[in-house]
N, C-alpha and C positions, 0 to 999 in steps of 0.2 A: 422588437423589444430585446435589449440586452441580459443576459441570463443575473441572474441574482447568484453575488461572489462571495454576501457576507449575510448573517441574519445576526439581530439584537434579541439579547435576552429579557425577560422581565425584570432582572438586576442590574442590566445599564451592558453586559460583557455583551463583545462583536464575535459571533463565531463563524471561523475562514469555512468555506462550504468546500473543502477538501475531505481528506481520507473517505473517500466513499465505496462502497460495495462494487464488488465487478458485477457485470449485466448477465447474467445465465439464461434469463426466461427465454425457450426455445420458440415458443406458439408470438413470441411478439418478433422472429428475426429473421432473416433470410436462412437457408439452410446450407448456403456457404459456412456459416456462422457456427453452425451447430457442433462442430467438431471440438474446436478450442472452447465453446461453452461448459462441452461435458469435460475437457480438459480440467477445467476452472474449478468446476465441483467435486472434482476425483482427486485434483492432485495435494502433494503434501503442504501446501499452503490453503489451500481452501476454506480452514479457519478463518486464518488473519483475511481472509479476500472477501468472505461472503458474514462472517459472523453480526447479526444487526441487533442489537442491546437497545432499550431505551435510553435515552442519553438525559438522564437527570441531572438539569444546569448545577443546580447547590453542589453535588459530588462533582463533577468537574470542574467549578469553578476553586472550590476550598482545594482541588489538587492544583490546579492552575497556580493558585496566589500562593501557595506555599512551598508547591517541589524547589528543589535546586538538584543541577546533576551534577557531578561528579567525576570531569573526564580522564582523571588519572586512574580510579578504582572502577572505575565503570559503571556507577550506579544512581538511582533517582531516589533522590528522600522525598516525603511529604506527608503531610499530616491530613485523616477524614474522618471526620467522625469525632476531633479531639483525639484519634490514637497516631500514634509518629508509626511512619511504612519506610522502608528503606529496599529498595528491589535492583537486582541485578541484571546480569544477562541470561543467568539461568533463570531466573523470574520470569522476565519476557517469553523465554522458550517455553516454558509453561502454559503463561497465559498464552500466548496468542497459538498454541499449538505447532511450535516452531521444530523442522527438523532439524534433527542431531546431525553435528557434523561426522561427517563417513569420509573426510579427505584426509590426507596425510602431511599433504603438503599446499599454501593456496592455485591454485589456479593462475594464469599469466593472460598477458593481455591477447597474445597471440593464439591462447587457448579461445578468447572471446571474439576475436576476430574471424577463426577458421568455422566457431558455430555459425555468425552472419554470413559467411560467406557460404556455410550448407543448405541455409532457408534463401539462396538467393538476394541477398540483401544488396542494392543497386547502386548502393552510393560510396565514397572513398570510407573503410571503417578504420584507418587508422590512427584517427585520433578517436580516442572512445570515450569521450568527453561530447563530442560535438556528431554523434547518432541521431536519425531522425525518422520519425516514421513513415514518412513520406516513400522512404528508401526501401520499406515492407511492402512485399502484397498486402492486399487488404485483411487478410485475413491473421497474418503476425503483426498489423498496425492494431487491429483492435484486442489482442491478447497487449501489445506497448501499450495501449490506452489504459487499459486495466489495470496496470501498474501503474502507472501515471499517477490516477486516478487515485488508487489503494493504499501505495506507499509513500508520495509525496506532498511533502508539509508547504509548499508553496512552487509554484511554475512559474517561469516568466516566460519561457517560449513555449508556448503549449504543443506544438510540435517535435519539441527537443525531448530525448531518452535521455535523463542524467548518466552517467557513467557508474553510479552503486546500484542502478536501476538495469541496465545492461547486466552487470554483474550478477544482481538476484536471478533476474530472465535466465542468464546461462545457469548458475547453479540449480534449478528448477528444473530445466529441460533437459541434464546433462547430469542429473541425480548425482550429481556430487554437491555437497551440502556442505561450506564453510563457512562459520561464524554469522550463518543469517542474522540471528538478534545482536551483534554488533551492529547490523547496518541500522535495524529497527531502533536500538537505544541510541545511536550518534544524532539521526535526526529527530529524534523525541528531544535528546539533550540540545541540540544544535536549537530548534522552535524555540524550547523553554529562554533560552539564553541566562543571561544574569537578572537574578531575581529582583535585585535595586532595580534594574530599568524594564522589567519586564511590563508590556502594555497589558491591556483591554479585550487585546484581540487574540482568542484562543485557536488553535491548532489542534489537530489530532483528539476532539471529541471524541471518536468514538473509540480509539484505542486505550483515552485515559480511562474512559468511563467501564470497557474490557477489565483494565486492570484495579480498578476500584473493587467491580464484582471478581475479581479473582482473592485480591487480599484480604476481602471482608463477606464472607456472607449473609445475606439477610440486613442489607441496609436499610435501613427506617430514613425513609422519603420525608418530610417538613410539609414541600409544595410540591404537588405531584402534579401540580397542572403549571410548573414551569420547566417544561421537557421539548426535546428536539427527535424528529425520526433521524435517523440514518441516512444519509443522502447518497445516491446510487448513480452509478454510472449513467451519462443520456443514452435515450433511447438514438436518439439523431444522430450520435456518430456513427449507428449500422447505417442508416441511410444515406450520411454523406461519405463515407467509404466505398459503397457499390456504388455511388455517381460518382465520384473521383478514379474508380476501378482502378486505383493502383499495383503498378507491375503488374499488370493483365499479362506478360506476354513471358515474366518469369514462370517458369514451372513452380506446382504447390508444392511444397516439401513439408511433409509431419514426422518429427524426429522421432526415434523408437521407442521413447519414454510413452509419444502419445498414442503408442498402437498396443501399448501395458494395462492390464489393469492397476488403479492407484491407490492406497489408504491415504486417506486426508488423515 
């Protein structure tokens, strides 16, 4: 049976069964696994990756139909509750517990390239557009997945590392930290699109509904039994990872971020 990609709400809205939690629990995974698990929990993203909020349809639906973003000023308007919100980058940084940038200058592709090439990475990486995890041991494929998974608003090759996705991965593991909530508000603002033709079908539940409870505390619920859990990474890609044992015959490489201890 094919996994379920979309679920309806009691209001008629299709919610995409994306942004979901990275997988941590140690006692359900092989202990290959265990390394980049405790990565996930330690490290400074660990907010935005594991945070699970109840997802109350009414508040993200009324952000849904109402935000519009703002690509020039960089910002998401939208109204809950009847109160007008307008949030920026440093908003986002806020809410999802986003590191501050420490670089001086961005990063280059070449910088991105020579990190894939220190974890081993097996395939041609110089278009960083077209990364794949295939090209990971198994054990940098399912830290990719968790990304996959976490930060993007729709996949069409589910195999495929977008290229801002690559980029987070290196800014993360190489604690240089630039403009992360840029990448977070482009594709929040990019899902939303133009509000005239905006559909049915909502994106990033759980990061709107993050930011609902950040700008408003103590929100008064209507229907409390028209709510969504948080959807989590599968359990099945540790299993189909160790049966595919990818790059078995690359050496493991854990960069020195991950032998640090880490504040989330």
């Amino acid at each position: 049976m094919a996994p379920v990609v979309k679920i309806m709400s009691q209001s008629g809205f299709i919610y995409e069964k994306k942004n979901f939690i990275a997988l941590v629990e140690k006692n359900e995974a092989h202990s290959d696994y265990h390394k980049m698990m405790d990565f996930i929990k330690n490290c400074k993203l660990s907010y935005a990756m594991l945070e699970a909020p109840t997802i109350y349809c009414e508040v993200v639906e009324e952000i849904w139909t109402t935000a519009e973003f703002n690509s020039i000023d960089m910002t998401i308007s939208f109204t809950l509750k009847g109160k007008n919100h307008c949030i920026n980058c440093d908003d986002l940084q806020a809410c999802f517990k986003l590191p501050e940038n420490n670089a001086m200058t961005p990063h280059t592709d070449s910088d991105v390239s020579s990190m894939l090439d220190s974890i081993g990475y097996s395939l041609n990486s110089a278009n960083l557009g077209s990364i794949r995890r295939k090209g990971l041991r198994k054990e940098w494929s399912f830290l990719g997945d968790a990304f996959i998974k976490v930060f993007s608003g729709k996949i069409s090759n589910f195999d495929a590392i977008t290229s801002s996705l690559v980029n987070m991965l290196y800014m993360l593991v190489s604690d240089r930290y630039f403009n992360f909530s840029n990448y977070v508000m482009l594709e929040l603002g990019t899902r939303l699109g133009n509000k005239a033709n905006r559909p049915n079908n909502i994106y990033y539940a759980r990061f709107f509904m993050l930011l609902a409870n950040h700008v408003a505390e103590g929100l008064v619920i209507t229907n409390e039994n028209n709510k969504l859990k948080c959807w989590a990474q599968e359990k099945r890609v540790l299993a189909d990872l160790l049966r595919m044992d990818l790059n078995s015959s690359v050496p493991l490489v854990y960069l020195p971020i991950m032998n640090a201890p880490q504040v989330g």
